[in-house]
DRENZA-191293 format. One record per residue: x, y, z of N, C-alpha, C in turn. Coordinates in steps of 0.001 Angstrom, whole numbers. Atoms other than C-alpha are relative to their C-alpha. Layout:
<neast = X	nnorth = Y	nup = Z	caeast = X	canorth = Y	caup = Z	ceast = X	cnorth = Y	cup = Z>
...
// end
This chain:
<neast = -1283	nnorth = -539	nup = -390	caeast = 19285	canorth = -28996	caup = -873	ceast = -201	cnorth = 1392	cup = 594>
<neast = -24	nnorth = -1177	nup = -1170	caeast = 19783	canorth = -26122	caup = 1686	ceast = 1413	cnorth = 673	cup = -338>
<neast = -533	nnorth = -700	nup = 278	caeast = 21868	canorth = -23073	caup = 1427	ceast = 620	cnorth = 208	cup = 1236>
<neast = -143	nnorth = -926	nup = -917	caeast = 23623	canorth = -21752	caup = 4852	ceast = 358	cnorth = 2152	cup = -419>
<neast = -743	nnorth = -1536	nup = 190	caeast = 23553	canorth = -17377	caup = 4709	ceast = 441	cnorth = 479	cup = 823>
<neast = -706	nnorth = -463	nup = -1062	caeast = 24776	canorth = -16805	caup = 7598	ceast = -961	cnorth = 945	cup = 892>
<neast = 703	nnorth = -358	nup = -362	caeast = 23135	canorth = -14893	caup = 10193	ceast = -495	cnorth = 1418	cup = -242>
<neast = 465	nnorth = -877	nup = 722	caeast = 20520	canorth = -12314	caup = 8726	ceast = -1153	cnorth = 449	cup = 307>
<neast = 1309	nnorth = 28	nup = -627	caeast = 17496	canorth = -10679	caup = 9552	ceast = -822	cnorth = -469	cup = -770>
<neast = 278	nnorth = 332	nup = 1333	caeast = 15493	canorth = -12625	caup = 7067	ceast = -1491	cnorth = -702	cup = 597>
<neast = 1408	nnorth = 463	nup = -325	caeast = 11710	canorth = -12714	caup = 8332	ceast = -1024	cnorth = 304	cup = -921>
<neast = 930	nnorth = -842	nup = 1228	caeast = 9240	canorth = -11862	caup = 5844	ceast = -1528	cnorth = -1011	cup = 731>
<neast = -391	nnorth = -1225	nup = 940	caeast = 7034	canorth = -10415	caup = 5665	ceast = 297	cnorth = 1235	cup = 1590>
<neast = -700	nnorth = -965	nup = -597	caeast = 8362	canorth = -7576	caup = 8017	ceast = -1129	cnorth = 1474	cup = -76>
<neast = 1324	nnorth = -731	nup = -175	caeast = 5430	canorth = -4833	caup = 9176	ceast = 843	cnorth = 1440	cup = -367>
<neast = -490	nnorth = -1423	nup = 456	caeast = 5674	canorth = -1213	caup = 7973	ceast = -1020	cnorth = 573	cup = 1382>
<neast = 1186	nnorth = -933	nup = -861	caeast = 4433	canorth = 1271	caup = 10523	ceast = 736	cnorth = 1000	cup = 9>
<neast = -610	nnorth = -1794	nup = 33	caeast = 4667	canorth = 5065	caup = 11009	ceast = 286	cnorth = 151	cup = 1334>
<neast = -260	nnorth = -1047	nup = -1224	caeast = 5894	canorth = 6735	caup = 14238	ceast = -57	cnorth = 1010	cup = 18>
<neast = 142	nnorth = -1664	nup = -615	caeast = 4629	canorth = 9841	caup = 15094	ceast = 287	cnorth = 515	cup = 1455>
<neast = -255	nnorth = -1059	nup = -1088	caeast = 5932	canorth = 12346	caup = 17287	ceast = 101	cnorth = 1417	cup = -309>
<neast = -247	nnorth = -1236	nup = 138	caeast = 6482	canorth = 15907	caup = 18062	ceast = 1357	cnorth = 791	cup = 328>
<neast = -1459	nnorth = -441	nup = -217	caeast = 10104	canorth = 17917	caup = 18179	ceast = -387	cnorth = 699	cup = 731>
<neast = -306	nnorth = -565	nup = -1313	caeast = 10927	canorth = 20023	caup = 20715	ceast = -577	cnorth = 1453	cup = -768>
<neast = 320	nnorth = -627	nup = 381	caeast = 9500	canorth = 22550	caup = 18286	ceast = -1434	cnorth = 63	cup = -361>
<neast = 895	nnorth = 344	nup = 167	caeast = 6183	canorth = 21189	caup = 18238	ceast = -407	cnorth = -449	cup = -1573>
<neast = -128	nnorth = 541	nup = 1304	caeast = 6815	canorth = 20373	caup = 14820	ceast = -335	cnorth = -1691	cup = -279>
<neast = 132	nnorth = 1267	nup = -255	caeast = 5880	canorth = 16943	caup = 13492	ceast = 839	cnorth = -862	cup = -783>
<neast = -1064	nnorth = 501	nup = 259	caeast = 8186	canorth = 14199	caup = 13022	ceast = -1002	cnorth = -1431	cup = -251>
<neast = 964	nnorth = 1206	nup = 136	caeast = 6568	canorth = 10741	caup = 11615	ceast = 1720	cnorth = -777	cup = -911>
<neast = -959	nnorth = 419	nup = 450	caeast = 9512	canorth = 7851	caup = 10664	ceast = -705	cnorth = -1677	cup = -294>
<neast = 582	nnorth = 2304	nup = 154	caeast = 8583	canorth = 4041	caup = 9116	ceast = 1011	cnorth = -324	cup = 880>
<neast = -641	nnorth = 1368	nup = -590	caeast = 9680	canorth = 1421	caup = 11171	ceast = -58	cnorth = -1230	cup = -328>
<neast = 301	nnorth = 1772	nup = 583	caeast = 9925	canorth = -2787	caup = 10618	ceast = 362	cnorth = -387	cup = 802>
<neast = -843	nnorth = 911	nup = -1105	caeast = 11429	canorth = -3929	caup = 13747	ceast = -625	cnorth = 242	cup = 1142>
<neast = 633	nnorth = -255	nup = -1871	caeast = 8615	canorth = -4083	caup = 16417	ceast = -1576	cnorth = -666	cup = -558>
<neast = 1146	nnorth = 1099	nup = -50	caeast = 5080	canorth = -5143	caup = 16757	ceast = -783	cnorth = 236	cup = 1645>
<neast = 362	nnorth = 357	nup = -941	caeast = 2583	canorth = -6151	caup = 19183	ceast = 171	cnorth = -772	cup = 998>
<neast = -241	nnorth = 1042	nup = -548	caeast = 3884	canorth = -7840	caup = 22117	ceast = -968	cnorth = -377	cup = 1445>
<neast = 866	nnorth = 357	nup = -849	caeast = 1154	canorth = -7897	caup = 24730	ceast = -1805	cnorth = 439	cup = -542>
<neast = 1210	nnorth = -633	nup = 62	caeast = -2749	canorth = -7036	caup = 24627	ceast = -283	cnorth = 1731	cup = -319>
<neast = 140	nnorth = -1362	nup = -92	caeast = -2380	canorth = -3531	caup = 25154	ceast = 1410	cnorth = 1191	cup = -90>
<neast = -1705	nnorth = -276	nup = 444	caeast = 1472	canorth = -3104	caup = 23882	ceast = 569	cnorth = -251	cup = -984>
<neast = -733	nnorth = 253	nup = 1305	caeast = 3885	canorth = -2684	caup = 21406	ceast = 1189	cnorth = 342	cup = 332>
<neast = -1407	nnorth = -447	nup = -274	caeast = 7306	canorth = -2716	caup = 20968	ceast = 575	cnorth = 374	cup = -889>
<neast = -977	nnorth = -937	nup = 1398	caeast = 9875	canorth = -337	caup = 18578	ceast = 1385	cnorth = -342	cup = 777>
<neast = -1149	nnorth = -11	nup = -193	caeast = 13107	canorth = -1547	caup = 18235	ceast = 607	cnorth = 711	cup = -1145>
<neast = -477	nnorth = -1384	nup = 633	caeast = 15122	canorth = 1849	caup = 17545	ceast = 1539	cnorth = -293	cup = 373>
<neast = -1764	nnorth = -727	nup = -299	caeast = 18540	canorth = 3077	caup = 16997	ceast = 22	cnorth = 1339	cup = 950>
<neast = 247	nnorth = -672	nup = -1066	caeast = 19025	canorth = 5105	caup = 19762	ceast = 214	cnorth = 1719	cup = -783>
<neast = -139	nnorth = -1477	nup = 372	caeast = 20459	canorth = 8279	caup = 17249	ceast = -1477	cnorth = 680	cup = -652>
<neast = 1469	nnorth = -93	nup = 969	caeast = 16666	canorth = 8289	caup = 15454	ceast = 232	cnorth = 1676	cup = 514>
<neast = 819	nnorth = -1304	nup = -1020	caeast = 15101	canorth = 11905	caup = 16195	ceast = -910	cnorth = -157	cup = 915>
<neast = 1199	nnorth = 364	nup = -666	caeast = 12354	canorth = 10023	caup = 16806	ceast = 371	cnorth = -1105	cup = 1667>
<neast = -465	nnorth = 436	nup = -1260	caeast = 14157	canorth = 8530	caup = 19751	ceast = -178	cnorth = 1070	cup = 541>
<neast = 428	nnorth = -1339	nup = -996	caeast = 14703	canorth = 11932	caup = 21444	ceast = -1380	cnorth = 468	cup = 72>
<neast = 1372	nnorth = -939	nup = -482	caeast = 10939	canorth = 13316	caup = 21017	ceast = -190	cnorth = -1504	cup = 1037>
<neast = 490	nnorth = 738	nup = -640	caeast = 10144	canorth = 9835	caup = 22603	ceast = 344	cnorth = 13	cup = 1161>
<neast = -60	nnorth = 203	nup = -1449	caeast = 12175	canorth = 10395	caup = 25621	ceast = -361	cnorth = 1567	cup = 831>
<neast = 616	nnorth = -1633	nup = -477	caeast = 11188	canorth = 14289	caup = 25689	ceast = -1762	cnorth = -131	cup = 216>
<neast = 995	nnorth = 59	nup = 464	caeast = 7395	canorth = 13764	caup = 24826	ceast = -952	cnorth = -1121	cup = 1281>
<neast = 492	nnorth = 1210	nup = -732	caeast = 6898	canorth = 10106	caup = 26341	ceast = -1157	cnorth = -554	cup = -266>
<neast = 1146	nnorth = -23	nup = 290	caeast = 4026	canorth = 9832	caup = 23941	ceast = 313	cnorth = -615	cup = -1569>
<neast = -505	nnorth = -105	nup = 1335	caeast = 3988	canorth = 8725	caup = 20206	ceast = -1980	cnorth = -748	cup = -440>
<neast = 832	nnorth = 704	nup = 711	caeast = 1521	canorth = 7272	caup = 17565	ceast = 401	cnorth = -1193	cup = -1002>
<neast = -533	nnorth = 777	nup = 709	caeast = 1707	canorth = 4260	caup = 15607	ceast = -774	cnorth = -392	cup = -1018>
<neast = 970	nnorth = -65	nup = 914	caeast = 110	canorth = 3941	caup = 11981	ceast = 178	cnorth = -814	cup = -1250>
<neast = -446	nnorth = 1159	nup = 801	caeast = -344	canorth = 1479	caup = 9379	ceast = -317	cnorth = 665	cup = -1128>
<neast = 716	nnorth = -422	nup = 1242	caeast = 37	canorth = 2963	caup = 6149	ceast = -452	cnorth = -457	cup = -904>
<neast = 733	nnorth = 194	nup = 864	caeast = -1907	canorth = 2437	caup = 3129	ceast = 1136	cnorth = -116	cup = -1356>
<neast = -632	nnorth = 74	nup = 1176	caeast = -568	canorth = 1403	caup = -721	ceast = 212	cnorth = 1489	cup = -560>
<neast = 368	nnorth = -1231	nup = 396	caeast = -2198	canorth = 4764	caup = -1369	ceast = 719	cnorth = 1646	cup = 120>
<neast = -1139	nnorth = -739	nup = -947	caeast = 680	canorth = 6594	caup = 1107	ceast = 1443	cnorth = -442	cup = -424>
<neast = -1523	nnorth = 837	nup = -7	caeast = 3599	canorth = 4257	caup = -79	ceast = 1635	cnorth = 939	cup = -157>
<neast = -1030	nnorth = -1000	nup = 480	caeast = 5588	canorth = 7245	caup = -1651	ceast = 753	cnorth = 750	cup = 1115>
<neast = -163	nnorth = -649	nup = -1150	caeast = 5477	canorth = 9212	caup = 1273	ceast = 705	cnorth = -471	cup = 1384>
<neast = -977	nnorth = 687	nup = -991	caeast = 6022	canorth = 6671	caup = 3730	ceast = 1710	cnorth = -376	cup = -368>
<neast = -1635	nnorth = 432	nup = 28	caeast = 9070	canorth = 5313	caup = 2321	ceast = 832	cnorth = 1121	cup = 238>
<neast = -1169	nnorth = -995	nup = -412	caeast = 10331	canorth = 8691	caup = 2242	ceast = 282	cnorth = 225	cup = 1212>
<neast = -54	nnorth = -494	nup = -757	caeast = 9559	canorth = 9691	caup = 5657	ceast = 1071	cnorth = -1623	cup = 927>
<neast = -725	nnorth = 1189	nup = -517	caeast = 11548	canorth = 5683	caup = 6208	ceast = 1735	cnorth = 894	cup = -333>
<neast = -1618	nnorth = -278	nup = 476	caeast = 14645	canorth = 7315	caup = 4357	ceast = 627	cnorth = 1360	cup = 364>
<neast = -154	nnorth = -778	nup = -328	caeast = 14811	canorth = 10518	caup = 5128	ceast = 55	cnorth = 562	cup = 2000>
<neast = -188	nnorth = -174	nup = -1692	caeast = 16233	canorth = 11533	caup = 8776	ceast = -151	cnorth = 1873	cup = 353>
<neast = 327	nnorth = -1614	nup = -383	caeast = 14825	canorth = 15095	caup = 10696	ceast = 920	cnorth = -179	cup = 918>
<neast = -1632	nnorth = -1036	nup = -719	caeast = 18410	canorth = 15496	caup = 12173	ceast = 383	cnorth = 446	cup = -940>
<neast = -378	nnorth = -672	nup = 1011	caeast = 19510	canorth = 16449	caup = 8848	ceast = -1042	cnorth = 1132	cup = -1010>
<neast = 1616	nnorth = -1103	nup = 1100	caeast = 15727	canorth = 17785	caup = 6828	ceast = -782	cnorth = 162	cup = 1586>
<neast = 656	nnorth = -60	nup = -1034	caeast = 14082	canorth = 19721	caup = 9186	ceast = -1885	cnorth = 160	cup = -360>
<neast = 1467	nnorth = -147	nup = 178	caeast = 10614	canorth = 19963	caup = 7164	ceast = -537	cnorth = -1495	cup = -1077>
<neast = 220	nnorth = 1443	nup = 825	caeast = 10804	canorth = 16323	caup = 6350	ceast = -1670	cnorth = -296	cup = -59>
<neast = 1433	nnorth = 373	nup = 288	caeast = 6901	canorth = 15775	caup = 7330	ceast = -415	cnorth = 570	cup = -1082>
<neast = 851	nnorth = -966	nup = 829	caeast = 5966	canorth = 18835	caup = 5446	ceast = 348	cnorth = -283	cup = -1042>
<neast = -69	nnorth = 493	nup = 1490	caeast = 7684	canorth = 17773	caup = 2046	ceast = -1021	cnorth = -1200	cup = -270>
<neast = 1229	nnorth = 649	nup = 491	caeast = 5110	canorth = 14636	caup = 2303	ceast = -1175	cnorth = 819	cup = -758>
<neast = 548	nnorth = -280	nup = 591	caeast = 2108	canorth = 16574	caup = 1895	ceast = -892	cnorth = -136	cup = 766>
<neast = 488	nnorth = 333	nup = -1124	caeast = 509	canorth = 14966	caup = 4797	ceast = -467	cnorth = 668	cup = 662>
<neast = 394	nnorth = -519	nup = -1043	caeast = -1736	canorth = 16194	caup = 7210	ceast = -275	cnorth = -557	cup = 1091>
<neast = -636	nnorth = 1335	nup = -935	caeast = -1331	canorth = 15504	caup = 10750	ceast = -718	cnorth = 1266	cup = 1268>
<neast = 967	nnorth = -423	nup = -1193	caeast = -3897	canorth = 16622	caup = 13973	ceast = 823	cnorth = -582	cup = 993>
<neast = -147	nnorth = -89	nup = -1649	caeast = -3240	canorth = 16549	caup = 17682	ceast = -745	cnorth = -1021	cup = 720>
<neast = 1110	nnorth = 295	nup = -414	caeast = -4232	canorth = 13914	caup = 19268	ceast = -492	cnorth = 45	cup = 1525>
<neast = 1074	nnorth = -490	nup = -1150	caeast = -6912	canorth = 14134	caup = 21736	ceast = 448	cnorth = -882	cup = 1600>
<neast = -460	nnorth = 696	nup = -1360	caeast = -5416	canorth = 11661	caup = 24450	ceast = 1787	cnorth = -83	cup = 751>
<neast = -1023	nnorth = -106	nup = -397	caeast = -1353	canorth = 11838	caup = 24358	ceast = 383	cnorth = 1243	cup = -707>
<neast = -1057	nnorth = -673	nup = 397	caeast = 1387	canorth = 14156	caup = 23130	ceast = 30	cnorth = 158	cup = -1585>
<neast = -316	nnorth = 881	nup = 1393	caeast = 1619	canorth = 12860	caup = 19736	ceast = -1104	cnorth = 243	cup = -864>
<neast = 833	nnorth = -396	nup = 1037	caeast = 394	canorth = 13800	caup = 16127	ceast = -1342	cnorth = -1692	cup = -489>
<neast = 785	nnorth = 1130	nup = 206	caeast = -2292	canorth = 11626	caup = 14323	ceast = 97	cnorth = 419	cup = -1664>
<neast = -141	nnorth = -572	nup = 1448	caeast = -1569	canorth = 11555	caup = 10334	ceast = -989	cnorth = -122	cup = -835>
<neast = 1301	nnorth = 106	nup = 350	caeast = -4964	canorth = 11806	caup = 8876	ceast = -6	cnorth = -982	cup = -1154>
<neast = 403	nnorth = 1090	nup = 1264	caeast = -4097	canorth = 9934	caup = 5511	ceast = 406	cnorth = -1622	cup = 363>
<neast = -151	nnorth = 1918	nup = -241	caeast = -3208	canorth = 6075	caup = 7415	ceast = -743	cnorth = 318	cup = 523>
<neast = 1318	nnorth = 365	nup = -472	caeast = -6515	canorth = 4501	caup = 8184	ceast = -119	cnorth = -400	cup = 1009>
<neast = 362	nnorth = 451	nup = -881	caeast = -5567	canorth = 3323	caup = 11108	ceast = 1544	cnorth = -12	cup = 1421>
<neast = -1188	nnorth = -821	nup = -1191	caeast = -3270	canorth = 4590	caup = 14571	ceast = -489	cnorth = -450	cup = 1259>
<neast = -37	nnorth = 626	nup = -1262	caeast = -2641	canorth = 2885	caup = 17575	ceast = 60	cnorth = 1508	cup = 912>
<neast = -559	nnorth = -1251	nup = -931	caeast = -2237	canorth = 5930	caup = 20209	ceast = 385	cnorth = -313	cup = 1434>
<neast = -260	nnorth = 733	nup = -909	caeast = 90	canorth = 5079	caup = 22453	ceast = 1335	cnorth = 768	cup = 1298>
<neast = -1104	nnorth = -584	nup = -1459	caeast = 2311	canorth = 6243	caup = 26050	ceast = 973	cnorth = -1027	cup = 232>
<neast = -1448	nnorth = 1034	nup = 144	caeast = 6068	canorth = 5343	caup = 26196	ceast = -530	cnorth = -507	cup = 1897>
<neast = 309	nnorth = 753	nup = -852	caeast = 5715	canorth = 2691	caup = 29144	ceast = 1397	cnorth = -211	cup = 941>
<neast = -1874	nnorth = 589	nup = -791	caeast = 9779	canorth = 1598	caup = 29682	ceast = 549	cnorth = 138	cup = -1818>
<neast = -935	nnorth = 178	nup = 967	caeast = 12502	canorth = 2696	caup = 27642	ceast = 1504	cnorth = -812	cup = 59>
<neast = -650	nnorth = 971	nup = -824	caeast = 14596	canorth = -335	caup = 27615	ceast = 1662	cnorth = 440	cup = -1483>
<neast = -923	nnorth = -260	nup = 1119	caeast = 18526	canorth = 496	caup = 26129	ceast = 1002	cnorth = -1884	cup = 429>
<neast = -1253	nnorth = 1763	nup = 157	caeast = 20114	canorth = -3359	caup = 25192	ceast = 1174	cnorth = 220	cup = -827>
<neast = -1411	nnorth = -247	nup = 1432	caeast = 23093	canorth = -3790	caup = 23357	ceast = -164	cnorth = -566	cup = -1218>
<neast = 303	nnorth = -69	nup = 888	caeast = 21498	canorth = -4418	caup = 20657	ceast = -1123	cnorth = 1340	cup = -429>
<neast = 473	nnorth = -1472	nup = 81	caeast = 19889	canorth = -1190	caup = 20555	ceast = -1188	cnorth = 670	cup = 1256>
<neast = 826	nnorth = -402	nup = -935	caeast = 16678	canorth = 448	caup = 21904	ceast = -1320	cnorth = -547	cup = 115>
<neast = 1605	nnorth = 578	nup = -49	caeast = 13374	canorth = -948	caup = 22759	ceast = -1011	cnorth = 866	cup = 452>
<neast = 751	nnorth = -519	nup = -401	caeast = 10848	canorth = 1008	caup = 23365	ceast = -1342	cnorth = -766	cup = 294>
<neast = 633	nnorth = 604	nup = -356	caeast = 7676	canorth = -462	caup = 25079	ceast = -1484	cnorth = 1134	cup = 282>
<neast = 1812	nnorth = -901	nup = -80	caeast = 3918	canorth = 1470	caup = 24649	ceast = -1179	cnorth = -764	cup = -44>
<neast = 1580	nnorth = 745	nup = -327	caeast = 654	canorth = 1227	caup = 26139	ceast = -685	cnorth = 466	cup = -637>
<neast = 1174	nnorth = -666	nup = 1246	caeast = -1803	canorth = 1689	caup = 23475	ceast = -1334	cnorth = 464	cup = 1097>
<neast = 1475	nnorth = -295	nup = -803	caeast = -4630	canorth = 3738	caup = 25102	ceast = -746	cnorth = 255	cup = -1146>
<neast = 794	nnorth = -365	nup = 662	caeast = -6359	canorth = 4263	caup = 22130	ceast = -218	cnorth = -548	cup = -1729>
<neast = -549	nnorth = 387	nup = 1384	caeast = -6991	canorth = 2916	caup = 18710	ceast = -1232	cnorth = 1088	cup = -979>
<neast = 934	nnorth = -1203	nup = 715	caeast = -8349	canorth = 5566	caup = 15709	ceast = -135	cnorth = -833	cup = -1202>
<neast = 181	nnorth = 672	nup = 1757	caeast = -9724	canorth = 4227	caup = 12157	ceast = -821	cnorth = 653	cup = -485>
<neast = 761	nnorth = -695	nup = 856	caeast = -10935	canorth = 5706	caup = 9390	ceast = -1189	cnorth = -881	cup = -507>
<neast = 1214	nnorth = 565	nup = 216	caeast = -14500	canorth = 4923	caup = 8929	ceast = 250	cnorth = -824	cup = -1532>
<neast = 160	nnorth = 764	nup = 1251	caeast = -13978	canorth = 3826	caup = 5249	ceast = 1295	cnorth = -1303	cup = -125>
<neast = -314	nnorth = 1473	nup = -536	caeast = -11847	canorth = 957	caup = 6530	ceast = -1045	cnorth = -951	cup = 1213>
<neast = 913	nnorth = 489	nup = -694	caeast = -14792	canorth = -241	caup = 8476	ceast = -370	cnorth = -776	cup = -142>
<neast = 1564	nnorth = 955	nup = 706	caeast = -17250	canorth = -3352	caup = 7910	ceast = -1392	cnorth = 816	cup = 715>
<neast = 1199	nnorth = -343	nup = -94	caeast = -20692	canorth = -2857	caup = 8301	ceast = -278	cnorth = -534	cup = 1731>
<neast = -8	nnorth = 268	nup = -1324	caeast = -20253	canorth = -3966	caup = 12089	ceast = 665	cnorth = 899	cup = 815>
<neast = -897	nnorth = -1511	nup = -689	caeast = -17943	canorth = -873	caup = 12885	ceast = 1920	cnorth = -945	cup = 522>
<neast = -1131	nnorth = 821	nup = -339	caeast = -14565	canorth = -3758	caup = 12985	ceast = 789	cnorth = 749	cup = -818>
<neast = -1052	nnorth = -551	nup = 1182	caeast = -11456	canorth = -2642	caup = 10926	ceast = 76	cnorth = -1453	cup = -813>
<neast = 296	nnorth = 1147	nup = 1367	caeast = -11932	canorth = -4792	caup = 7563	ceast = 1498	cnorth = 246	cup = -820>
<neast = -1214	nnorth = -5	nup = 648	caeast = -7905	canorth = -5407	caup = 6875	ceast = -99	cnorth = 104	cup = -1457>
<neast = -78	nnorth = -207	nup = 1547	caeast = -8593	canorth = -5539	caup = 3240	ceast = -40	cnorth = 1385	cup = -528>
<neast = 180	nnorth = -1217	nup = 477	caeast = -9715	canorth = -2081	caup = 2947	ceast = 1193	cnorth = 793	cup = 163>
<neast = -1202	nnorth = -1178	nup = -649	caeast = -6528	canorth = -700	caup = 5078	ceast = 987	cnorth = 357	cup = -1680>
<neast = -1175	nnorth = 232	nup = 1460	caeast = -4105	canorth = -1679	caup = 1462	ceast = 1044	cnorth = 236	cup = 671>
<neast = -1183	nnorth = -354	nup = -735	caeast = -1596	canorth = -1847	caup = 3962	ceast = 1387	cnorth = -1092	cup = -1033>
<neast = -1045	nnorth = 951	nup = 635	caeast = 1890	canorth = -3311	caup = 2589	ceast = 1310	cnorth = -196	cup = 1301>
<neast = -1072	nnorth = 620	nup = -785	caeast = 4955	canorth = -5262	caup = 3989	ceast = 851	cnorth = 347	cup = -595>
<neast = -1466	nnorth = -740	nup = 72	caeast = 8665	canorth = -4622	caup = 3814	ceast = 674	cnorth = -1744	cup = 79>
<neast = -1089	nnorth = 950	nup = 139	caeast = 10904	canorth = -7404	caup = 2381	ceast = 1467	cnorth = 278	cup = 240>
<neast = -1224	nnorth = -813	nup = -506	caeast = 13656	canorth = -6906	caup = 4747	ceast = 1836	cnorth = -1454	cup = -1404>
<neast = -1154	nnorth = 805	nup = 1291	caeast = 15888	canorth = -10057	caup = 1510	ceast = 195	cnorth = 1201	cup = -887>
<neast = -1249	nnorth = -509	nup = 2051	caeast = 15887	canorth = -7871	caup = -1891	ceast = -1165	cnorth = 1713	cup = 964>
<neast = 534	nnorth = -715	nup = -370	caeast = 13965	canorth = -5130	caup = 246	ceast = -1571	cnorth = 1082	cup = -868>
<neast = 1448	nnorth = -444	nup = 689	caeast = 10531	canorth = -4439	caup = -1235	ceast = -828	cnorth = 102	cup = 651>
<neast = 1225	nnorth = -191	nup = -1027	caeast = 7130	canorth = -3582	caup = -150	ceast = -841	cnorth = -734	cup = -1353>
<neast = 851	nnorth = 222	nup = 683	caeast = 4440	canorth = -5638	caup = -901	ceast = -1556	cnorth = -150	cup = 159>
<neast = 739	nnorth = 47	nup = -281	caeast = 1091	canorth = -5366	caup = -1040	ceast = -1301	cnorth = -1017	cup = 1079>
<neast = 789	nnorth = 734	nup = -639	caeast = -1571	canorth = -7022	caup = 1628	ceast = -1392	cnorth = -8	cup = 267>
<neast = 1543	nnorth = -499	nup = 162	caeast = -5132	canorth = -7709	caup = 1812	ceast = -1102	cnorth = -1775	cup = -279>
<neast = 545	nnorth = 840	nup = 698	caeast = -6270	canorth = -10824	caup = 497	ceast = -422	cnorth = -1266	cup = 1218>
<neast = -195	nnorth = 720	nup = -807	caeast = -7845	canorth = -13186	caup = 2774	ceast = 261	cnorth = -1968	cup = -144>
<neast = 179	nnorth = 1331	nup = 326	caeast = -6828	canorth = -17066	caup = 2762	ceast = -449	cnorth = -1382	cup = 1035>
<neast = 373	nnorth = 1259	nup = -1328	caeast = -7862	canorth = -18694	caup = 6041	ceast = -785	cnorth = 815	cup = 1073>
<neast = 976	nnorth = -622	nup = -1559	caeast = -9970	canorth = -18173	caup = 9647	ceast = 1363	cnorth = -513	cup = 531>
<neast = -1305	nnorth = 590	nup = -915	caeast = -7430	canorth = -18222	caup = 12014	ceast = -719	cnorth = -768	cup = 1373>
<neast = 999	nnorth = 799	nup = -1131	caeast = -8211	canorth = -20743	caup = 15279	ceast = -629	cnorth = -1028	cup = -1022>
<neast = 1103	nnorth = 634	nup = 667	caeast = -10598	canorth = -22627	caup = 12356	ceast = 946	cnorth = -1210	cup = -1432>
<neast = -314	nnorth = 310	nup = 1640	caeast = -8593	canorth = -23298	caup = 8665	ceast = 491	cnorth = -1067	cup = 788>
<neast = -906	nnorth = 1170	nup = -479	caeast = -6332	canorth = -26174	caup = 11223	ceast = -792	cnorth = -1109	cup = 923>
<neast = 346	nnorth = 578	nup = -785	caeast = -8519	canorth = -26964	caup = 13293	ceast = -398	cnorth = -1396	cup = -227>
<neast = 914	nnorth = 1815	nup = 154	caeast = -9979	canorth = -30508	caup = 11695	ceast = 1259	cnorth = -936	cup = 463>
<neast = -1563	nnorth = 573	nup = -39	caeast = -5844	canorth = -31664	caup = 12521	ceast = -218	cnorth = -177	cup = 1625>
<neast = -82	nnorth = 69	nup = -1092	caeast = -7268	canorth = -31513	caup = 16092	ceast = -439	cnorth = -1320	cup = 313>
<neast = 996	nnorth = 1386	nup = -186	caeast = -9612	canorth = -34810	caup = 15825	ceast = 546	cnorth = -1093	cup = 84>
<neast = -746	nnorth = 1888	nup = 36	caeast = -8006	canorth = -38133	caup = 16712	ceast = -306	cnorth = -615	cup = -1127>
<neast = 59	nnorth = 1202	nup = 857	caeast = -7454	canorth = -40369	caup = 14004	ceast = 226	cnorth = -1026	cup = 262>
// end
């Protein structure tokens, strides 16, 4: 038996990532997001509310970072998810966080997530369902101790977690249960 809920955003599990930018004060502004992703090779997309802050540095700046935090960060991130720098203006700095320049765009780099896309706003697309933003990743940064012994990023190490956009939780990720391309593949063989 099936339930109808009516229409809901109800995908799980739902990606956590940081947005970094810089204010018009060179100050740094970093906000979680769950509503975007990779949509090409060398792209990503943030779907924003157009009042964010982090909307305005993006159309001042035209630069941002994008960072997957760690279990180890969870506190922090969520805050910097709940807390808005139109109202706290030393919202980064109550984290605790430290946060470098980075070397190719506009845009901070937050030293404690293991791992930051670095990326140039491409097209800022406004729908009526809000804002899309569209970035070309020129750069990807990882912290060596998320590494394998091949120099790859070894997802297990990141302790990255998801965002249950139902009873809204974060939960931990890491564990591997399949090869992707491989675990289906025997379903390919004629019977």
């Amino acid at each position: 038996m099936t339930k109808n809920l009516g229409v809901q955003p109800y995908l799980f599990p739902m990606p956590t990532y940081m947005i970094g930018t810089y204010n018009e004060d060179d100050s740094v502004d970093v906000m979680m997001m769950a509503w975007g992703g990779i949509c090409a090779e060398d792209m990503v997309a943030l779907n924003l509310e157009a009042e964010h802050k982090t909307v305005t540095n993006l159309e001042a700046r035209r630069a941002f970072t994008l960072a997957i935090p760690g279990t180890d960060t969870l506190r922090e991130s969520d805050f910097l998810g709940i807390a808005s720098a139109n109202k706290m203006a030393d919202k980064f700095a109550r984290t605790g966080l430290h946060a470098v320049k980075s070397d190719r765009v506009d845009a901070p780099v937050i030293a404690e997530y293991p791992v930051t896309l670095v990326c140039e706003v491409a097209e800022m697309q406004k729908q009526p369902y809000g804002l899309r933003v569209l970035g070309r990743i020129v750069d990807v940064i990882a912290d060596e101790k998320v590494l394998d012994e091949k120099g790859k990023i070894d997802v297990a190490k990141i302790h990255a977690f998801v965002f249950d956009q139902v009873r809204h939780g974060y939960y931990a990720v890491g564990e591997k249960v399949g090869q992707a391309w491989s675990s289906g593949a025997a379903l390919m063989k004629a019977r």
